[in-house]
Each structure stands twice: as structure tokens, then as C-alpha cells.
C-alpha positions as CSV (number, residue, x, y, z in Angstrom):
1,X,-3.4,-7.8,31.8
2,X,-2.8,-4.2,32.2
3,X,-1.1,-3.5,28.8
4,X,-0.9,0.0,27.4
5,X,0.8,1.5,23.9
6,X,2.5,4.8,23.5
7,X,1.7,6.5,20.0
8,X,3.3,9.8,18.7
9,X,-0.1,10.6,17.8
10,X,-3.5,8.9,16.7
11,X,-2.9,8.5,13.0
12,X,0.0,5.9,14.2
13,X,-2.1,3.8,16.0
14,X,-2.7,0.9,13.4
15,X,0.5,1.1,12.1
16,X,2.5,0.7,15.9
17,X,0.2,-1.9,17.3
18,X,0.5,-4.0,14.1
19,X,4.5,-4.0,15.0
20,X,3.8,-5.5,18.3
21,X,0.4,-8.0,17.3
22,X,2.5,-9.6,13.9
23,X,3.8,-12.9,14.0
24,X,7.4,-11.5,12.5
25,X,8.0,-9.8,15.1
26,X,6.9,-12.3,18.0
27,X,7.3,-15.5,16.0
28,X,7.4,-17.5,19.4
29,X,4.8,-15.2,21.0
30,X,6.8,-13.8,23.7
31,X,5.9,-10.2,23.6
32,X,2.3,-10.0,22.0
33,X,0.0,-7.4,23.6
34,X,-3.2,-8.0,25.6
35,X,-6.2,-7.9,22.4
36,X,-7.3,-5.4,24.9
37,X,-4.2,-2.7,25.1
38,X,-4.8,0.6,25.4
39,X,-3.6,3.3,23.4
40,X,-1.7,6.7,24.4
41,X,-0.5,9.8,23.4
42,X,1.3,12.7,24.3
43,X,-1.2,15.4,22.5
44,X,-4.5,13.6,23.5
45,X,-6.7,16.0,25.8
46,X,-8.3,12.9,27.4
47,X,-6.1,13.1,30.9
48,X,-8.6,11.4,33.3
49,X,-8.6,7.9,31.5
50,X,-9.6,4.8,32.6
51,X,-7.8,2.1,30.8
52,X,-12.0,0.8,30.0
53,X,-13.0,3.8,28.1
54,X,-12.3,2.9,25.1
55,X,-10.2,6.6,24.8
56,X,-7.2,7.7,23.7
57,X,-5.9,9.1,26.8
58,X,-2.7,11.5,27.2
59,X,0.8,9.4,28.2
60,X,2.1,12.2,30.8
61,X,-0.9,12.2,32.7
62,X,-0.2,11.1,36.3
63,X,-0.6,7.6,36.8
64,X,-0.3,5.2,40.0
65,X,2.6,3.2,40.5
66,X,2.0,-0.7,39.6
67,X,0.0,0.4,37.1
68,X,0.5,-1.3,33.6
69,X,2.2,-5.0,33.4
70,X,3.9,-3.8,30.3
71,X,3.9,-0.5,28.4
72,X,4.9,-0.5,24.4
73,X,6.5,2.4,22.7
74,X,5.1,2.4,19.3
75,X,7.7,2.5,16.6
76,X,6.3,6.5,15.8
77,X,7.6,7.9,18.8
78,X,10.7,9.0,18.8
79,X,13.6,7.0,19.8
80,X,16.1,10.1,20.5
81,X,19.6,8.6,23.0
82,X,19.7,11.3,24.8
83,X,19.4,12.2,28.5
84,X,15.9,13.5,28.3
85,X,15.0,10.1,26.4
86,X,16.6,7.9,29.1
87,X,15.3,9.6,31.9
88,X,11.9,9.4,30.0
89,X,12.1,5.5,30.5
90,X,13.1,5.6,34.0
91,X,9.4,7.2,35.1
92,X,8.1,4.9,32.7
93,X,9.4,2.4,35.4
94,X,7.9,3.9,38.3
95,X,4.7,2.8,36.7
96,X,5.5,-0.7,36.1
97,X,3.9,-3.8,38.2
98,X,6.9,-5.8,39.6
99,X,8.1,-7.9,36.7
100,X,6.6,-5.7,34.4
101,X,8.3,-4.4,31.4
102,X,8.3,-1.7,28.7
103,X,8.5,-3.0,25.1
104,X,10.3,-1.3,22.9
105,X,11.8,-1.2,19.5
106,X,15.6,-0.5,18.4
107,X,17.5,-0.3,15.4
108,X,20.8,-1.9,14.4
109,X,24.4,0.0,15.6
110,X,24.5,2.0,13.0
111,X,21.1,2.6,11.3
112,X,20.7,3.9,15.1
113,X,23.9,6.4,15.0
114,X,22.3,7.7,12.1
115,X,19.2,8.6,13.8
116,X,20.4,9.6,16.8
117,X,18.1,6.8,18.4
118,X,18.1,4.1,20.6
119,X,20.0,0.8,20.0
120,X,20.9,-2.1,22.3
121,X,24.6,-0.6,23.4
122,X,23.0,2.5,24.6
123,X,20.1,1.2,26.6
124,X,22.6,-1.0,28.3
125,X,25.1,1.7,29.1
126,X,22.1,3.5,30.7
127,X,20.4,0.4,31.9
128,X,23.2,-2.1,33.0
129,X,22.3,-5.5,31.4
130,X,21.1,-8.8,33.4
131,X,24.4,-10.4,31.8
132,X,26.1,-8.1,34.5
133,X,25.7,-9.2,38.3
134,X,26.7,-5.5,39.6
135,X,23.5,-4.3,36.9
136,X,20.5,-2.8,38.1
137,X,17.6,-3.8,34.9
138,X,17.7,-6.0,32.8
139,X,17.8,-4.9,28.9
140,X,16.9,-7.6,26.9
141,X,16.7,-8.6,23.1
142,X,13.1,-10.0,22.9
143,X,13.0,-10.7,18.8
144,X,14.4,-8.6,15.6
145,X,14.2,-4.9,16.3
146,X,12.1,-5.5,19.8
147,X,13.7,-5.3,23.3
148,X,12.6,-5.1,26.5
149,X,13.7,-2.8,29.9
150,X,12.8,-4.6,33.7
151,X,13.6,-3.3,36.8
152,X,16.7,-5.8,38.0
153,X,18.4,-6.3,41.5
154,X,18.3,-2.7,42.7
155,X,16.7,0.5,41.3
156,X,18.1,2.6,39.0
157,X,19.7,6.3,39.5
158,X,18.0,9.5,39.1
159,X,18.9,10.6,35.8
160,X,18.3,14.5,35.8
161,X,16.2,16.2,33.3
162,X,13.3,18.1,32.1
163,X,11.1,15.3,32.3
164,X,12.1,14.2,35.5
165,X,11.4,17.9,36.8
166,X,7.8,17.6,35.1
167,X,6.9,14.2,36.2
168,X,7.6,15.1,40.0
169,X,6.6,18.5,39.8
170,X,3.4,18.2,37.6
171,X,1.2,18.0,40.8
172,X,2.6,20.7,42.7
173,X,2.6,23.1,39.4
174,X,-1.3,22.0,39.1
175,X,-2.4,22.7,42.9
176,X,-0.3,26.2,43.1
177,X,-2.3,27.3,39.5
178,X,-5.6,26.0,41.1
179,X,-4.6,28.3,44.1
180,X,-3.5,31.2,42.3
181,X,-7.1,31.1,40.1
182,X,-9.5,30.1,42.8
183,X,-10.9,27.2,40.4
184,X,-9.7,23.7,39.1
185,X,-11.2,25.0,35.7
186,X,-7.4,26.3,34.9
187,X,-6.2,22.7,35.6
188,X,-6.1,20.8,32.1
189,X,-4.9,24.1,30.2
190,X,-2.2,24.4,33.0
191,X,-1.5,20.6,32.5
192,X,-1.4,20.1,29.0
193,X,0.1,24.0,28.3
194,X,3.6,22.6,30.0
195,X,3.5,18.8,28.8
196,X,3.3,20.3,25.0
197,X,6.7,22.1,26.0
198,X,8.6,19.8,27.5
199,X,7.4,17.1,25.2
200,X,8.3,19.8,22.4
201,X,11.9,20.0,24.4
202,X,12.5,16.2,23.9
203,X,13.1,17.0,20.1
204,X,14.6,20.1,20.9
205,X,17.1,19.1,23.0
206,X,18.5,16.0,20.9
207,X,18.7,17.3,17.7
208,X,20.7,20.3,19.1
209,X,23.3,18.2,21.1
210,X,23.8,16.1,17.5
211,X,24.1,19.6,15.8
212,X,26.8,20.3,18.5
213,X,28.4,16.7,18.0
214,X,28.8,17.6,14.6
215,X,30.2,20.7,14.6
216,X,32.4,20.9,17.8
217,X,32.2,16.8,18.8
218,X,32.3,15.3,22.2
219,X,34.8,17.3,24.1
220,X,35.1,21.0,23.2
221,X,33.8,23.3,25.9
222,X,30.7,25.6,24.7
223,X,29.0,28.5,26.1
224,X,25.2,28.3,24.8
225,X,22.7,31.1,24.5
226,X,19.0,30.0,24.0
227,X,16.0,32.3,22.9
228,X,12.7,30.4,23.0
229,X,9.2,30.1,24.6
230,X,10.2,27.3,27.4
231,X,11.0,28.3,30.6
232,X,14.8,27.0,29.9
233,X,14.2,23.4,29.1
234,X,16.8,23.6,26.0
235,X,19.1,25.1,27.8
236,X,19.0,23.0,31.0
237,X,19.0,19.9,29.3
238,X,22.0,20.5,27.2
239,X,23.9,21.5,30.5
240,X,22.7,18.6,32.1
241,X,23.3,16.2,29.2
242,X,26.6,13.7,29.7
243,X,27.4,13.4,25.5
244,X,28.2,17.1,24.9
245,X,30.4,19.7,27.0
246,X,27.9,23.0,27.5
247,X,30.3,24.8,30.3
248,X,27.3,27.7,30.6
249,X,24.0,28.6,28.9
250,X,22.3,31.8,29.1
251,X,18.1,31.8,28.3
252,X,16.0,34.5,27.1
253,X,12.5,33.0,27.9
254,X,9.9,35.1,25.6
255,X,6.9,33.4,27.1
256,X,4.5,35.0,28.3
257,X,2.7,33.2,30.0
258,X,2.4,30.5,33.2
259,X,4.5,32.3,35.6
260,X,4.2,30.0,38.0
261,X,5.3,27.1,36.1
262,X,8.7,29.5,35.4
263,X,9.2,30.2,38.4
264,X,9.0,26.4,39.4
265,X,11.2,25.0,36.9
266,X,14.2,27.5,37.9
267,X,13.6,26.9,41.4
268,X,14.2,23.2,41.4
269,X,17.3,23.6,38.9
270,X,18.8,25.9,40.9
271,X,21.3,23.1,42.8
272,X,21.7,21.2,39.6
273,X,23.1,24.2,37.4
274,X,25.0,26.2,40.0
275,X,25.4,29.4,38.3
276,X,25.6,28.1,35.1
277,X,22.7,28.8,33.7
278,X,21.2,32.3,33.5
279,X,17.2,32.7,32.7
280,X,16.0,36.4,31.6
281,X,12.7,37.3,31.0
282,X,12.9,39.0,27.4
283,X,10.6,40.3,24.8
284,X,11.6,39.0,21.6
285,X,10.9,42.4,19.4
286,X,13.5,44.2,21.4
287,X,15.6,41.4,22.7
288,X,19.4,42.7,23.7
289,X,22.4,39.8,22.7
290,X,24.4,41.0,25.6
291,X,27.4,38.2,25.2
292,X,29.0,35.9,22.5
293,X,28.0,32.3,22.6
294,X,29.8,29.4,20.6
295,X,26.3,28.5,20.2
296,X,22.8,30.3,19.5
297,X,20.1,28.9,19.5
298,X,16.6,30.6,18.3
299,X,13.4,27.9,18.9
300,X,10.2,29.0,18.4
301,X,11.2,32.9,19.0
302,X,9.7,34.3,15.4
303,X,6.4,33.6,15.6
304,X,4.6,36.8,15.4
305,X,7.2,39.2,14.2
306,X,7.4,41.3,11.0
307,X,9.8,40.7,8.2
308,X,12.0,43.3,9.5
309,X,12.1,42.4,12.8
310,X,12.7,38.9,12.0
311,X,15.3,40.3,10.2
312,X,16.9,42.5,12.4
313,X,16.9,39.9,15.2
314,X,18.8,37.4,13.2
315,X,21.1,40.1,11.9
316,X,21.6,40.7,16.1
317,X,22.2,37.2,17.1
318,X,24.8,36.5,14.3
319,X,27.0,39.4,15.4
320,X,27.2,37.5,18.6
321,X,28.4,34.3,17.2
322,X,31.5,33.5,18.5
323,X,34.5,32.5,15.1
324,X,33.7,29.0,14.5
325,X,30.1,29.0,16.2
326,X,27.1,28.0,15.1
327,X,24.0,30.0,14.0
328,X,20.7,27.4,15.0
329,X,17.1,28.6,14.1
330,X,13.8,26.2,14.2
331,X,10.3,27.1,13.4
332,X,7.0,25.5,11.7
333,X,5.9,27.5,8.9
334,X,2.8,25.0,8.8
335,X,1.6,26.8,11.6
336,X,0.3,30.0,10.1
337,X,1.9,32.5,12.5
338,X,4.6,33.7,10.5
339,X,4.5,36.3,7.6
340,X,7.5,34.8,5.5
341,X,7.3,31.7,3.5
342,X,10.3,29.4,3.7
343,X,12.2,30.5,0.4
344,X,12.3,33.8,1.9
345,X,13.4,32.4,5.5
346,X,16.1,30.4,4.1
347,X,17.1,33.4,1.7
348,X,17.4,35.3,4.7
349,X,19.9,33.3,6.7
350,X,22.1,32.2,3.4
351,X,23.3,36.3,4.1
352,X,25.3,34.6,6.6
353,X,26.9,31.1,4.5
354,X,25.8,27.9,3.5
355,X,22.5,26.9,5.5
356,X,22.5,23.2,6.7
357,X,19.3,21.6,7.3
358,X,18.6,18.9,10.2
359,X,15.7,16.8,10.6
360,X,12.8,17.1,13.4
361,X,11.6,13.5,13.1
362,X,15.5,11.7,13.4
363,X,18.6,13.5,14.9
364,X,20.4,14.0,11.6
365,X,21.2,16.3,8.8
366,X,19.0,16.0,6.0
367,X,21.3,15.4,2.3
368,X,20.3,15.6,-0.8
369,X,21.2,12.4,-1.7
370,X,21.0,10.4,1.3
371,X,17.7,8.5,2.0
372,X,17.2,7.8,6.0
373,X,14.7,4.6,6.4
374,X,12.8,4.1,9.4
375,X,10.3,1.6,11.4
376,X,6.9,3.3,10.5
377,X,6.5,3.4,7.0
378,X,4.6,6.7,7.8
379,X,7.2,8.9,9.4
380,X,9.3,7.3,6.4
381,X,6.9,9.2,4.4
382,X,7.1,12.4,6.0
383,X,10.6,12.4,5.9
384,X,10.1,12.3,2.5
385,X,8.0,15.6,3.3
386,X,10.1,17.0,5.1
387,X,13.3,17.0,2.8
388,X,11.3,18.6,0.0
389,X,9.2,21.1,2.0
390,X,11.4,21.9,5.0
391,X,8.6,23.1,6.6
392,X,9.7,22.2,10.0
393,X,12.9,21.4,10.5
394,X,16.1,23.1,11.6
395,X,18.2,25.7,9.8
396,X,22.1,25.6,11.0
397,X,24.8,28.2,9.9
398,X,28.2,27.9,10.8
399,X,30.6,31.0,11.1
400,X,34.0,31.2,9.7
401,X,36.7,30.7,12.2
402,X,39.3,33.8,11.9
């Protein structure tokens, strides 16, 4: 059996497989894993696997269809209900054997709202149940906190999104950069340079549509402006995403580098957004906030700058705030590419009012006294970390409505 385990990185390993191979989970031994499963991850390095290497190979890597019999999600990864995340399992199903499956966990109704993750209701609004004849998978509840996703009577719908664009792009964005260089030796930096953004975008892009639920809800129509290092993942995704009302989006894109892959990504947008979405090449020292947005949003757009300019270019973006908008900033200060320490960051934006903090590891605010479990007993620890450090997580403002 062809059986293979996705981890949010190698330290999770034991912890994730140990969900699947215990008897409380599979008390009548309906979804154990082959003793033989092989272990994934979106950061591994290790893209040419063969599933008897005894590696830890990378998750995004290009696979053949009828692949794996089943493929577990480990309960580290990230469970985010969100477009990107149910488009995610869709090419998860391309890889499938027929009557294969993908195992995965989900929480209760409401420990799941709380999280922004998964739960049963979601999966089956996405992935119409067996119990309905006019369905297309069948979602089904396997044992507590453990269900599994088959392909049913007819094959499910596109579902557009950043990871759809990078799972049928992937090949053509590798061949044109082996073109452009005259050597396959750019081809694993090209490959895992754009995987580490759009997985990067997954978080991203959920924990900002549950900063815009909210703030604004379901319904009110927002005009977006994104500065960040991807291409326009945010900014597409949130247009494209059916739980949040982003009328238009404007991205400055400060990366530098992979043109190709830039100019790939708008190109095969270009139908989807029609006109909606406007993607400047920008420079983030000297970067111009032409219009008011409802919304800004600054990912990953510091790194590298001076105190003052840091401070100059927030001092920018919040004059462009529209009454009532939101002021959104994320960036790791475990990285060692800034000059400020946190206090000082967060000193810096309380100019403006009350800083809210959101998680990266769940889509939800983090409170002071409100404790947010979860499945892996180690990213219940680092939540722990993360509400007292607040090294990575994301920093919201919201502006006074006149």
C-alpha cells in the first residue's frame, strides 16, 4: 500500500503519525497507516523522492496521478477553511488511486470556528457528502476527530486559487527558468523559491480574510491594497475567496527576484480578476500609497529597512486608511533581518490606537485570557510561545470611523 503522511515539518513527525497508528483513534482499525508510510513536508529539499528512500521528501513536488492509496494530513499542518485550503485538497485528489482517500483530522463546530479550520460542515459544503445522490465525494466521519475525502460519482469543480495556479503551472515555471539560464542547475532553487511563497500565502491569506470577517463581516464591499514579496498571491486569493467581499485589490510586489514566475502568475490570473486586481512592481524604501484602501495590508515588506524608514512607511500607509479600515502588518522578528525588536515595533504602531494581535498558527485573535487548544500538543505549545513572544504573528490597527 502506497500510503504517505503530510507533516508541517520534521519535528511533528512522531507526534502526527502516532494520531493515525493509536488504537483511540482507529479503535476498529479502519484507518491505520501502512507500518511503511512515508513521511512529507512542505520545507523538505528532498524533491526527487522515491516513496523507498527512507527520506523525507517535499509534499508539492510533482507527483503522478494514481499515486498514493491514501494520503494523511498530520494534525500539525494547518487546517485553515479557506479557498486556498479547499483547493489544496482537490490536487491532493488528482493524486489518489481510484478508491483512494485522504485522511484527515477535524475539530468539533465550534472549537473549529475558533480556529478558522476545517470541520465536517465545511468539507461537505465544499465536498458534497455520499448522503447526497446529486454529490460528487464522499466526506466521511471515520472515528473521533478523523474523516476521510473520496472522489464520489463525478469529479469535483475547479476551485480557483494560488495553489491551483502553482500545481498546474509548476512545470511550465521550471522549464522556462531552465531556458532562460541555459542549465537545470536553477531548477530546485526555482522550485522550492515559489512553493515557500505560496505555501507562506496559505497562512497569509486565511488569517487576513478572518481579520476582515471580524472587522467588516461577510458582506461589506472592500477595496484591498497589499505590499509584500509574493507576486500577488494575498491579494488574488482574497479576491477570489467566496467568504469575504474584496471588490478590488491593488499589489505592490517588492520582490526582487524570479521574474519569470511574476510574470506567469499575472498572466494566468488575468481572466479570473478582470481588472480587479492591479500588480506594480515597487521598491519598498520609496514605495508611493497612491489610493485609500479599506484594507492595507504590509506582509513581509520591512525586512531590511532602517528604523526610520520602517517608520516613515507605516506613517505613509496609515494616512491611506480609509475611516473605519484596518491597518494589517506581519513580520518574523526570529529571523534576524530586522533592526527593531518587537517592543519597539509594537510601540511604533500603538501611535495609531489599540494594536490587536492575531495568531499565525490558528486564524484567530490572540486574548489575554483566552487559551486556544489544539490536536498536536506541540503547536499547543507554541501557541503558548507565541502569545508571550509575539514574535511572529500579526499586528492589526483599526481606524476610527469619522
Amino acid at each position: 500500500m502506497a500510503h504517505a503522511a503530510f507533516h508541517f515539518a520534521e519535528e511533528f513527525i512522531t507526534e502526527d503519525l502516532d494520531y493515525y497508528f493509536s488504537g483511540e483513534r482507529d479503535k476498529n482499525n479502519q484507518i491505520r497507516p501502512d507500518d511503511n508510510i512515508y513521511s512529507m513536508t512542505p520545507a523538505s529539499s528532498h524533491c526527487c523522492f522515491d516513496m523507498r528512500d527512507g527520506r523525507v521528501a517535499n509534499f508539492f513536488f510533482p507527483s503522478q496521478p494514481n499515486l498514493f492509496d491514501r494520503i494523511y494530513i498530520g494534525i500539525s499542518v494547518p487546517l485553515f477553511a479557506n479557498n486556498w485550503g479547499a483547493s489544496f485538497l482537490l490536487q491532493l485528489l488528482k493524486v489518489l488511486k481510484p478508491n483512494g482517500a485522504i485522511i484527515l483530522p477535524v475539530y468539533p463546530e465550534g472549537q473549529a470556528q475558533e480556529k478558522g479550520y476545517w470541520s465536517r460542515s465545511f468539507l461537505e459544503n465544499i465536498f458534497l457528502s455520499r448522503q447526497r445522490w446529486t454529490g460528487f465525494s464522499n466526506v466521511r466521519a471515520e472515528n473521533d476527530g478523523v474523516m476521510s475525502l473520496q472522489v464520489g460519482r463525478k469529479w469535483p469543480d475547479p476551485i480557483p486559487s494560488t495553489i491551483e495556479w502553482f500545481y498546474q503551472q509548476r512545470s511550465n515555471i521550471a522549464l522556462e527558468r531552465i531556458v532562460e539560464a541555459g542549465s537545470s542547475d536553477v531548477l530546485q532553487t526555482t522550485y522550492i523559491g515559489s512553493l515557500k511563497k505560496v505555501w507562506r500565502n496559505y497562512t497569509h491569506s486565511a488569517v487576513i480574510e478572518r481579520i476582515i470577517l471580524d472587522a467588516f463581516g461577510a458582506k461589506s464591499p472592500l477595496t484591498v491594497h497589499s505590499i509584500s514579496d509574493d507576486y500577488g498571491l494575498l491579494m488574488t486569493d482574497l479576491l477570489l475567496s467566496p467568504y469575504v467581499d474584496v471588490m478590488s485589490g491593488l499589489t505592490d510586489d517588492i520582490s526582487t527576484e524570479q521574474e519569470t514566475i511574476a510574470k506567469n502568475f499575472k498572466s494566468y490570473f488575468a481572466p479570473h480578476m478582470e481588472g480587479r486586481h492591479q500588480i506594480l512592481e515597487s521598491a519598498p524604501a520609496n514605495l508611493d500609497f497612491k489610493q485609500k484602501s479599506n484594507v492595507i495590508s504590509l506582509t513581509n515588506a520591512l525586512v531590511g529597512l532602517g528604523k526610520s524608514d520602517i517608520e516613515g512607511m507605516l506613517n505613509r500607509a496609515w494616512e491611506q486608511v480609509k475611516p473605519g479600515g484596518l491597518l494589517v502588518v506581519y513580520e518574523d522578528f526570529g529571523s534576524n533581518m530586522h533592526d527593531l525588536n518587537v517592543s519597539d515595533f509594537t510601540s511604533m504602531l500603538e501611535k495609531f490606537g489599540e494594536v490587536q494581535i492575531y495568531s499565525s498558527i490558528v486564524a484567530a485573535k490572540i486574548q489575554e485570557n483566552v487559551e486556544i487548544s489544539h490536536y498536536s500538543s506541540i503547536q499547543e505549545a507554541k501557541l503558548g510561545e507565541e502569545k508571550r513572544d509575539q514574535i511572529k504573528v500579526y499586528r492589526v490597527v483599526h481606524k476610527a470611523a469619522k
